[in-house]
PyMOL Python script that loads the backbone (N, CA, C, O; Angstrom):
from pymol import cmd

cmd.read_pdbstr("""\
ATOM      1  N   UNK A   1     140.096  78.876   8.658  1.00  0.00           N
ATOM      2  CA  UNK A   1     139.421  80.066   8.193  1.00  0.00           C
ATOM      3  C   UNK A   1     138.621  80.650   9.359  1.00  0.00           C
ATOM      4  O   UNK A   1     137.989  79.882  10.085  1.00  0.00           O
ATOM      5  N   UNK A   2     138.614  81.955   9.573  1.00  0.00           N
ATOM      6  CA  UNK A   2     138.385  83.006  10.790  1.00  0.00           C
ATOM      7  C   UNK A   2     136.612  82.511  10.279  1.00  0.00           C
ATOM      8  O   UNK A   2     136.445  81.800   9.288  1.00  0.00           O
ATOM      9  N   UNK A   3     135.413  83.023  11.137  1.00  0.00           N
ATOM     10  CA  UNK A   3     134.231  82.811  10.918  1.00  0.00           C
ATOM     11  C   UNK A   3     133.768  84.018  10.586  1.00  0.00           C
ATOM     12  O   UNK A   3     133.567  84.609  11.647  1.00  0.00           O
ATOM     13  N   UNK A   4     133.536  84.589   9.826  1.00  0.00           N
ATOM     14  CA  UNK A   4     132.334  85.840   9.622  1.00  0.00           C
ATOM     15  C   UNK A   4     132.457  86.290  10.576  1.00  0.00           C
ATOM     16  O   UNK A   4     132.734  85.511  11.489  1.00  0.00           O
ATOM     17  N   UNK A   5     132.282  88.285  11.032  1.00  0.00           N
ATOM     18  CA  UNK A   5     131.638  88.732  12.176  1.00  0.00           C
ATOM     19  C   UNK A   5     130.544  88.568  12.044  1.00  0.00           C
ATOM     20  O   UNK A   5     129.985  88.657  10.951  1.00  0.00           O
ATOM     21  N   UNK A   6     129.762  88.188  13.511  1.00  0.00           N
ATOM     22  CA  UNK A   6     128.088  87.959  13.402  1.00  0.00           C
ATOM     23  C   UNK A   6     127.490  88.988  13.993  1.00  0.00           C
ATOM     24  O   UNK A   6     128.252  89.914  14.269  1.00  0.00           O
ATOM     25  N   UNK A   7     126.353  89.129  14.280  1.00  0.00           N
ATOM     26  CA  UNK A   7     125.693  89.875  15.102  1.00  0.00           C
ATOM     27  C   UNK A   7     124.682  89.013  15.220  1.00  0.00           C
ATOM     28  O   UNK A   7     124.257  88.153  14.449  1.00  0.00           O
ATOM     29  N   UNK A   8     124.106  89.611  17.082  1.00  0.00           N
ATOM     30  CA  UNK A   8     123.190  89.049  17.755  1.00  0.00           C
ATOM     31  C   UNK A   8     121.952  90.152  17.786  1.00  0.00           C
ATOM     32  O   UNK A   8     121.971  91.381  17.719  1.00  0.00           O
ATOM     33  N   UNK A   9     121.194  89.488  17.877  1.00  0.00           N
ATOM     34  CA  UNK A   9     119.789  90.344  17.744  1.00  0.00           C
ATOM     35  C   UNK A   9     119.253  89.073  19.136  1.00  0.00           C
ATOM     36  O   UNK A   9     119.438  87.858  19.207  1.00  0.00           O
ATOM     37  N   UNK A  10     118.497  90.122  20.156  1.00  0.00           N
ATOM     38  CA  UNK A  10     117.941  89.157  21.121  1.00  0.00           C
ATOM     39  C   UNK A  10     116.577  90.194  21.240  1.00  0.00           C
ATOM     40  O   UNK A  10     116.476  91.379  21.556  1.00  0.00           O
ATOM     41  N   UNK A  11     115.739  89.320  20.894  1.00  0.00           N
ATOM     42  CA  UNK A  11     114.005  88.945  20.761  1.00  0.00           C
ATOM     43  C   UNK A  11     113.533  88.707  22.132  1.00  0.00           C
ATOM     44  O   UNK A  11     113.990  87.623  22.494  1.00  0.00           O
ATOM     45  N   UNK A  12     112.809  89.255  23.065  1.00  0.00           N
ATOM     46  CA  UNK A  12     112.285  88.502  24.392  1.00  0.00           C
ATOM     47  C   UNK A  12     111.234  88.600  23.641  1.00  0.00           C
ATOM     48  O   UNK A  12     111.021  89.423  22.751  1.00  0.00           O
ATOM     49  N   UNK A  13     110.360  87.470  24.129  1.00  0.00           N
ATOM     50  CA  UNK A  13     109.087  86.877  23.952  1.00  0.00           C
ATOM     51  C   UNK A  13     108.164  85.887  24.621  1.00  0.00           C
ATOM     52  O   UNK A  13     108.757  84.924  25.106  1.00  0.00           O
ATOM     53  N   UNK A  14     107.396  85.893  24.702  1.00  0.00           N
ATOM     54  CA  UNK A  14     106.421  85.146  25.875  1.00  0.00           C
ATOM     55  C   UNK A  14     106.693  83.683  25.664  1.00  0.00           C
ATOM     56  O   UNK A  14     106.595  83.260  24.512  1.00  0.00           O
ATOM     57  N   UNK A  15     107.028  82.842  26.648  1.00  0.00           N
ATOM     58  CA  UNK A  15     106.894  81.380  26.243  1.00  0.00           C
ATOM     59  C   UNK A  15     105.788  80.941  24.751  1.00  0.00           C
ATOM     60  O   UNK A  15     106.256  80.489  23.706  1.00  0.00           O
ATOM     61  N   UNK A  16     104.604  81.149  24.935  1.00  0.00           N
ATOM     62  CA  UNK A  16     103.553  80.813  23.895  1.00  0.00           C
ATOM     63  C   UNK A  16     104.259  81.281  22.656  1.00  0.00           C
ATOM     64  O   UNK A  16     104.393  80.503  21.712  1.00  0.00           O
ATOM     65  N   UNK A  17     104.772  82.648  22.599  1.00  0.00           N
ATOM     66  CA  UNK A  17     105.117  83.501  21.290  1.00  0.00           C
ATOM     67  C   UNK A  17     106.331  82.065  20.839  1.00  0.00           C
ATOM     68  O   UNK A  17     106.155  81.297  19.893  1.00  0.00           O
ATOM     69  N   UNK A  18     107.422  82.031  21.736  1.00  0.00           N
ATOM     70  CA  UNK A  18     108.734  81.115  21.536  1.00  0.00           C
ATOM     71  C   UNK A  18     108.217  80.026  21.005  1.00  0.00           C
ATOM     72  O   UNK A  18     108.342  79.813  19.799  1.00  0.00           O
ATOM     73  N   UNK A  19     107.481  79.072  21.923  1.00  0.00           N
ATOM     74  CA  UNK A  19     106.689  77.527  20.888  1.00  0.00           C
ATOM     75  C   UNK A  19     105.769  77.986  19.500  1.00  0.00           C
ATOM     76  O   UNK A  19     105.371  77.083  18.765  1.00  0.00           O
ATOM     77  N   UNK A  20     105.420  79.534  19.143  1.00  0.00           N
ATOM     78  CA  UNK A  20     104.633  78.716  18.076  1.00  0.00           C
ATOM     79  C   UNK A  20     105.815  79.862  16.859  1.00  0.00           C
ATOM     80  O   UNK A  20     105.531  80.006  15.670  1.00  0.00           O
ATOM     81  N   UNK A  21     107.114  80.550  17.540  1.00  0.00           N
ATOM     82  CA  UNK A  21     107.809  80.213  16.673  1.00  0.00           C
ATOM     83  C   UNK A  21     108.888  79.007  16.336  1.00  0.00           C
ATOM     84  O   UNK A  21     109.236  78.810  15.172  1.00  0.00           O
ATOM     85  N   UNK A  22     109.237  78.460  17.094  1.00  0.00           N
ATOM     86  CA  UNK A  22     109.657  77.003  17.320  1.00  0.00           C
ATOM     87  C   UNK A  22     109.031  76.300  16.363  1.00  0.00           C
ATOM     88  O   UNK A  22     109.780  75.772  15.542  1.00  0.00           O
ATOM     89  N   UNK A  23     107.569  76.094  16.191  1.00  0.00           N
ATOM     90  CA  UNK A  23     107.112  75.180  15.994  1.00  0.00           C
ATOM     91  C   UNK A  23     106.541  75.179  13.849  1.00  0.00           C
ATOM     92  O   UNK A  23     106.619  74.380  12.916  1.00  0.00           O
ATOM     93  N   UNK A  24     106.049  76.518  14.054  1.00  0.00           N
ATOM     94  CA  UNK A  24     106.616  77.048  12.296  1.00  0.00           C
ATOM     95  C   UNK A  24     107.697  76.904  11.651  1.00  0.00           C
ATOM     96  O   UNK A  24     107.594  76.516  10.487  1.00  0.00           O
ATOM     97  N   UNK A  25     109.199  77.200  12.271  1.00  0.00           N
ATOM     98  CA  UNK A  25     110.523  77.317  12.333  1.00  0.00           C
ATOM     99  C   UNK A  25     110.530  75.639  11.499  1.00  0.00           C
ATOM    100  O   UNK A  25     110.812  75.422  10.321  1.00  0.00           O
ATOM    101  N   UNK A  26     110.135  74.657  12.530  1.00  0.00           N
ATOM    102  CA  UNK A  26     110.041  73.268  12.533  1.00  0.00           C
ATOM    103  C   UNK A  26     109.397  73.056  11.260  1.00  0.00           C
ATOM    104  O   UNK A  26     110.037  72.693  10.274  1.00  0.00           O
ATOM    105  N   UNK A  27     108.261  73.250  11.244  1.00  0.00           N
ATOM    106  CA  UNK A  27     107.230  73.216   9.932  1.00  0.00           C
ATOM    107  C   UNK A  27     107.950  73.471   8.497  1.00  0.00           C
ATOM    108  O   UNK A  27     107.977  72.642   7.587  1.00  0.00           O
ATOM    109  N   UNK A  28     108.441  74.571   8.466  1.00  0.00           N
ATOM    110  CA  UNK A  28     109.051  75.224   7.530  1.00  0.00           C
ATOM    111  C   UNK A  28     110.561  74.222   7.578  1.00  0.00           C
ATOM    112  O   UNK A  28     111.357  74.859   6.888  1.00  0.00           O
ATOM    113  N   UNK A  29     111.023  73.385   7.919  1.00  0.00           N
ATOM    114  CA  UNK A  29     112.361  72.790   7.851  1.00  0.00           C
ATOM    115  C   UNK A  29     113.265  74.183   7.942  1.00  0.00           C
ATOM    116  O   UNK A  29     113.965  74.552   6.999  1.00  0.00           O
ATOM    117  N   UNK A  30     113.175  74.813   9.028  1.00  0.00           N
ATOM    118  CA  UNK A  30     114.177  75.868   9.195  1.00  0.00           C
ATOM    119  C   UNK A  30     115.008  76.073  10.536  1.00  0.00           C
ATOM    120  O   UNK A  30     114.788  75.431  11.564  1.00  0.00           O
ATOM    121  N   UNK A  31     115.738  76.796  10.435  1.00  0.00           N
ATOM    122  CA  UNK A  31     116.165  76.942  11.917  1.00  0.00           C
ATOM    123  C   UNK A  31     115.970  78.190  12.204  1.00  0.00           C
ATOM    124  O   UNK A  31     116.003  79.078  11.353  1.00  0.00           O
ATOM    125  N   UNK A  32     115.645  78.467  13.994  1.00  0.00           N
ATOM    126  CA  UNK A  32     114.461  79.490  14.408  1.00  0.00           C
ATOM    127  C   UNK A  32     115.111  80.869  13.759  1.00  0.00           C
ATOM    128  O   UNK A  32     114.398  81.693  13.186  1.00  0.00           O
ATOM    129  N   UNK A  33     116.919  81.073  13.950  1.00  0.00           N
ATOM    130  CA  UNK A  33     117.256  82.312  12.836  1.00  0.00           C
ATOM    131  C   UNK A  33     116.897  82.293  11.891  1.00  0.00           C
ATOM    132  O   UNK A  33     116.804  83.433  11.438  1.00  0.00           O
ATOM    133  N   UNK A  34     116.486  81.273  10.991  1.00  0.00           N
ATOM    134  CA  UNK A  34     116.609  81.363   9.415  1.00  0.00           C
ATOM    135  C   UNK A  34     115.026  82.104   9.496  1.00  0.00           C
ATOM    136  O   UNK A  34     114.810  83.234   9.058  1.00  0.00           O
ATOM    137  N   UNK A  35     114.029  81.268  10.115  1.00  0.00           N
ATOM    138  CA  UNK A  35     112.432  82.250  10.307  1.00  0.00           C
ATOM    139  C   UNK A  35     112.442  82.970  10.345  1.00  0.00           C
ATOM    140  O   UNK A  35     111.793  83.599   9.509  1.00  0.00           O
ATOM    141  N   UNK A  36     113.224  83.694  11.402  1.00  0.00           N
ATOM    142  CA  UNK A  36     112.798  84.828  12.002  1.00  0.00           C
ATOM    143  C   UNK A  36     113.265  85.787  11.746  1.00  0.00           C
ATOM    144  O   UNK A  36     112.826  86.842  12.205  1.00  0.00           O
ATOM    145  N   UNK A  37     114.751  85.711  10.584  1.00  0.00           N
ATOM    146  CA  UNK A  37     115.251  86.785   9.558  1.00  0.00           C
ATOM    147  C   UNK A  37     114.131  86.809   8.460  1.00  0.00           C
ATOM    148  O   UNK A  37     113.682  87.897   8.096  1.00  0.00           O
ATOM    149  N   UNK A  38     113.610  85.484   7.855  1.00  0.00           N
ATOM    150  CA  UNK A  38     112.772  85.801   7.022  1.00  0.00           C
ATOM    151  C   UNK A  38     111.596  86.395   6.861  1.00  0.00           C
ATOM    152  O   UNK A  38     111.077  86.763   5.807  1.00  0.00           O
ATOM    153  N   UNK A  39     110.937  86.526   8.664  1.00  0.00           N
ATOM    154  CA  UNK A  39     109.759  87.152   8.538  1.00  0.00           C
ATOM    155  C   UNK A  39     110.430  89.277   8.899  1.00  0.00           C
ATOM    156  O   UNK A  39     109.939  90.393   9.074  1.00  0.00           O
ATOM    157  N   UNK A  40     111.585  88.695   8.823  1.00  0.00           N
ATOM    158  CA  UNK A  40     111.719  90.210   9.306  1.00  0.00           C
ATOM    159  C   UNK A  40     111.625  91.005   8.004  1.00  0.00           C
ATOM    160  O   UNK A  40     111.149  92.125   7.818  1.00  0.00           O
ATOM    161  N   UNK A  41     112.342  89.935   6.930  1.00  0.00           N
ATOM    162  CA  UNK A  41     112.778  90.403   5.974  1.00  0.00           C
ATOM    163  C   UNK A  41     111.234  90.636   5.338  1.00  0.00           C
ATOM    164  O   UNK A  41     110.855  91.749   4.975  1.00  0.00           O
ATOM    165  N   UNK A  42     110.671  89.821   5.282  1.00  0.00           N
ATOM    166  CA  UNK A  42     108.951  89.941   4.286  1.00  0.00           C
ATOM    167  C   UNK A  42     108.364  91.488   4.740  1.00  0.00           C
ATOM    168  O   UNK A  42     107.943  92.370   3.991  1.00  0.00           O
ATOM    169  N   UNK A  43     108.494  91.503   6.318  1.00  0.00           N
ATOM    170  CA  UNK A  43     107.925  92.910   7.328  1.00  0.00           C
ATOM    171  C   UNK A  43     108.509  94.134   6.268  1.00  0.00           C
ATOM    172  O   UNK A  43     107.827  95.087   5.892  1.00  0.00           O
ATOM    173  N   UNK A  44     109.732  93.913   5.936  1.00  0.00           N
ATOM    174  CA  UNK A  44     110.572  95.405   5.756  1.00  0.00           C
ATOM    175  C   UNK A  44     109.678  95.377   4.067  1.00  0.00           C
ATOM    176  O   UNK A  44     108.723  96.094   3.768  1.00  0.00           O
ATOM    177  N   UNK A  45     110.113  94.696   3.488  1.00  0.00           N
ATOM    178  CA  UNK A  45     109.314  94.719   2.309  1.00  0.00           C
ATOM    179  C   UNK A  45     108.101  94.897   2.203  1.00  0.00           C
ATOM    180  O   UNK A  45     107.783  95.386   1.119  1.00  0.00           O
ATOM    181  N   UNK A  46     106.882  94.599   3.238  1.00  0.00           N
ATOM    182  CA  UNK A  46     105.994  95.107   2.843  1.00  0.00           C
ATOM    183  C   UNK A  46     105.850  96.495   3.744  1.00  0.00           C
ATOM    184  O   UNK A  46     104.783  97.107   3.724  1.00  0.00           O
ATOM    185  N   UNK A  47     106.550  96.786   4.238  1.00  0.00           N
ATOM    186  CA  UNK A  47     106.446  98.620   4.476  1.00  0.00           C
ATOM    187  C   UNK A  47     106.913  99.208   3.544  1.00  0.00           C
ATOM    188  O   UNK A  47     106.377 100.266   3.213  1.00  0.00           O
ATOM    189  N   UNK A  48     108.101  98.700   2.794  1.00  0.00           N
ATOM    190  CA  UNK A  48     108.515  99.520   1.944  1.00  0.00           C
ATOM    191  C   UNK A  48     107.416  99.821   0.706  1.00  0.00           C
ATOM    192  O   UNK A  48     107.241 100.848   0.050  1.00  0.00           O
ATOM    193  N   UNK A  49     106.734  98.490   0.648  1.00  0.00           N
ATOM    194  CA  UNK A  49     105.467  98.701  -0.831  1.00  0.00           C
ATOM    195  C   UNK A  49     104.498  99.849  -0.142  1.00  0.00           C
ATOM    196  O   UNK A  49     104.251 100.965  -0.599  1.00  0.00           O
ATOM    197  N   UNK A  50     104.024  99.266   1.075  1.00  0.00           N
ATOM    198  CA  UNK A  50     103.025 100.476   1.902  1.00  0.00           C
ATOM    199  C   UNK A  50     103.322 101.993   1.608  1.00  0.00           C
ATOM    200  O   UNK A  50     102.504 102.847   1.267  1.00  0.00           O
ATOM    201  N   UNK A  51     104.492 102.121   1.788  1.00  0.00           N
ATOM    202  CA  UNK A  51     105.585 103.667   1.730  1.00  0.00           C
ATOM    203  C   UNK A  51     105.594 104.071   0.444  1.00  0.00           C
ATOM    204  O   UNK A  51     105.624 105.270   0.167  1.00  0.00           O
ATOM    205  N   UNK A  52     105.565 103.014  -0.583  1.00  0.00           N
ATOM    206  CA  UNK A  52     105.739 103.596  -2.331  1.00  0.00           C
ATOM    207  C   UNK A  52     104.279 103.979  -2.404  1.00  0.00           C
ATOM    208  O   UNK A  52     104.072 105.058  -2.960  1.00  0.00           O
ATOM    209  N   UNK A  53     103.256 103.343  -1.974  1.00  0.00           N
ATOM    210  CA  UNK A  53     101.989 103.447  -2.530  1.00  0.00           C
ATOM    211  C   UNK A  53     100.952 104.446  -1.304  1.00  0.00           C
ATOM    212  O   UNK A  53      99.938 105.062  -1.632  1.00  0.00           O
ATOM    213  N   UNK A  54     101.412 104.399  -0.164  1.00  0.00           N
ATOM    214  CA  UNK A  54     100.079 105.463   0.632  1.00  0.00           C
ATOM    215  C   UNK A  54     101.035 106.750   0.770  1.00  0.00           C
ATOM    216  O   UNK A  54     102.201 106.495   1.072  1.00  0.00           O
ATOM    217  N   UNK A  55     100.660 108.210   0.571  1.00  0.00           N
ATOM    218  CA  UNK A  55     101.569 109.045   0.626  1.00  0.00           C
ATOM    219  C   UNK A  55     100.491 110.253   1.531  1.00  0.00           C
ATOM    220  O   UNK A  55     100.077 111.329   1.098  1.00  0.00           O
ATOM    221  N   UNK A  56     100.176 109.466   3.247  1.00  0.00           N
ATOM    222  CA  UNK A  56      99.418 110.188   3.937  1.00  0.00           C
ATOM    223  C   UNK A  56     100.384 110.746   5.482  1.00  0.00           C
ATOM    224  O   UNK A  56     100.135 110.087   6.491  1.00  0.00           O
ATOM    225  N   UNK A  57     101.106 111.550   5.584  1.00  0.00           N
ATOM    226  CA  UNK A  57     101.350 112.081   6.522  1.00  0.00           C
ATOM    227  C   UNK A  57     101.052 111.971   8.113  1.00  0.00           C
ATOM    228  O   UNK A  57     101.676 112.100   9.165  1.00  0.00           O
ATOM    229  N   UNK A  58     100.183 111.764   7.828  1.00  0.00           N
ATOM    230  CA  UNK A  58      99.356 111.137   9.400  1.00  0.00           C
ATOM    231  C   UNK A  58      98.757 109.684   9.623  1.00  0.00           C
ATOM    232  O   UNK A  58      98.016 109.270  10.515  1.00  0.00           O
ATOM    233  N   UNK A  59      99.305 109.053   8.547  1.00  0.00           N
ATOM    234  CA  UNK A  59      99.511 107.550   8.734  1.00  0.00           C
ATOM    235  C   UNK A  59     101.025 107.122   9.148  1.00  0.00           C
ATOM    236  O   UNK A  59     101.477 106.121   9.703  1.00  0.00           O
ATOM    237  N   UNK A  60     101.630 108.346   8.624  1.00  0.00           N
ATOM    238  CA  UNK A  60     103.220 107.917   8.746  1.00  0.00           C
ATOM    239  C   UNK A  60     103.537 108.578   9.934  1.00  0.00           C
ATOM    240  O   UNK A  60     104.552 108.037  10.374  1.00  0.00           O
ATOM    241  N   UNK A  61     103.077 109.721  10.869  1.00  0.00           N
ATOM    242  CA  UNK A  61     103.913 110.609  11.749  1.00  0.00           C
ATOM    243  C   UNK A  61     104.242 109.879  12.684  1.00  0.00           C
ATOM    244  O   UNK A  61     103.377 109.070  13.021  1.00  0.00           O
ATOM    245  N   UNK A  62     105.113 109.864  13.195  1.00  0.00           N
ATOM    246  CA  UNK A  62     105.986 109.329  14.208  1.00  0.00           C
ATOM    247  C   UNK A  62     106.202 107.805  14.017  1.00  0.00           C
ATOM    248  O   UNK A  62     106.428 107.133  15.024  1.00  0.00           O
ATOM    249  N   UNK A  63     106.154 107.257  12.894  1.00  0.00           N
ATOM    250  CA  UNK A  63     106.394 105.321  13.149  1.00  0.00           C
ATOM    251  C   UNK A  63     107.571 105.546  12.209  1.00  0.00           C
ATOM    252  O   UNK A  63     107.845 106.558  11.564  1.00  0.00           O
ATOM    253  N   UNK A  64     108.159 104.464  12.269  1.00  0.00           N
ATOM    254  CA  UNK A  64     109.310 103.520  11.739  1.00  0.00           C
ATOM    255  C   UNK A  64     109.371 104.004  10.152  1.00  0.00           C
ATOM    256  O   UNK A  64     110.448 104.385   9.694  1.00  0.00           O
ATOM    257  N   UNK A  65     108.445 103.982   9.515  1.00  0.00           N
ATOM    258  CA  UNK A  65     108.191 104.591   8.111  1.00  0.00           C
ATOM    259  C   UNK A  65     108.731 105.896   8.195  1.00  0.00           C
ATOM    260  O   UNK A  65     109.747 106.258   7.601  1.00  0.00           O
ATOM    261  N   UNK A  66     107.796 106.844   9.201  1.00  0.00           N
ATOM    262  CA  UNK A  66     108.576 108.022   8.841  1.00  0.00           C
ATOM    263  C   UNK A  66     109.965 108.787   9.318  1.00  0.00           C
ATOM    264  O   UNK A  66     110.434 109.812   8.823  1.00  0.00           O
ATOM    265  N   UNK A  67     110.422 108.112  10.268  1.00  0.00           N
ATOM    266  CA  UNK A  67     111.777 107.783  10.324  1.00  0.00           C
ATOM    267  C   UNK A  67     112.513 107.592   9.148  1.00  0.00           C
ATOM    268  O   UNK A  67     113.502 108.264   8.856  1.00  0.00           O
ATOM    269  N   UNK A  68     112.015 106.623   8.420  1.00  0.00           N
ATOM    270  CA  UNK A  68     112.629 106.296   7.404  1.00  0.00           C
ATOM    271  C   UNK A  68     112.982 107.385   6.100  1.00  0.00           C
ATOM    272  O   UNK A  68     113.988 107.553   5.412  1.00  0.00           O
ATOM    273  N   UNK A  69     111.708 107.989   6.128  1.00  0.00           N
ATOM    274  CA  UNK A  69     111.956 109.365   5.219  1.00  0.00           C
ATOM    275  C   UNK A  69     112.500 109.964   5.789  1.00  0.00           C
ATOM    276  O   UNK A  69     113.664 109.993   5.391  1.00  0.00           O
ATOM    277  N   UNK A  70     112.285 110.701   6.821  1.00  0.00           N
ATOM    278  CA  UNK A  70     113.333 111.954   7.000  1.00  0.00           C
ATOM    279  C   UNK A  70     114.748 111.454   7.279  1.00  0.00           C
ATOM    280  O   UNK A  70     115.611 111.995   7.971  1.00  0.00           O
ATOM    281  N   UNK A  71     114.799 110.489   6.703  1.00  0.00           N
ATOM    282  CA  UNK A  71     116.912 110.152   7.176  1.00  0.00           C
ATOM    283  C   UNK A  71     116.819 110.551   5.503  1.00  0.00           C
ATOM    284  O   UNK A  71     117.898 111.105   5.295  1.00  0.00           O
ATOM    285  N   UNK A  72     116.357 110.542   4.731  1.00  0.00           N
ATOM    286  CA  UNK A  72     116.404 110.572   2.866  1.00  0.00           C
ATOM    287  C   UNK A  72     116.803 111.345   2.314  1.00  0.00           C
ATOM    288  O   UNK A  72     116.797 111.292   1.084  1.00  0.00           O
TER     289      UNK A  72
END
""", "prot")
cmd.dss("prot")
cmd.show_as("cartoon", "prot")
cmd.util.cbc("prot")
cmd.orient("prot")
């Protein structure tokens, strides 16, 4: 059986940043992808609650949020 197409996502990060995700990763019985999709995943979710609930224009102009609206 062929494997899934994957995709790579590459993160640079400071040695310190790498050990104390390493070391959570560890904590958590995970492996450092499985973390580090999950904190991505928690991130997107809580912008998205931020986005349902603050409806200020100049909290949103120019970030990632309001990107997000005007593709809508």
């Amino acid at each position: 059986m062929k494997n899934p197409r994957r995709t790579t996502l590459l993160i640079n990060l400071s040695v310190e940043e790498a050990d104390q995700i390493r070391a959570a990763a560890k904590k958590q019985d995970r492996t450092i992808s499985s973390y580090v999709l999950r904190a991505v995943m928690n991130r997107i979710k809580i912008e998205d609650k931020v986005e349902k609930h603050v409806d200020n224009k100049v909290f949103f102009e120019g970030t990632y949020l309001d990107n997000l609206r005007r593709q809508r």
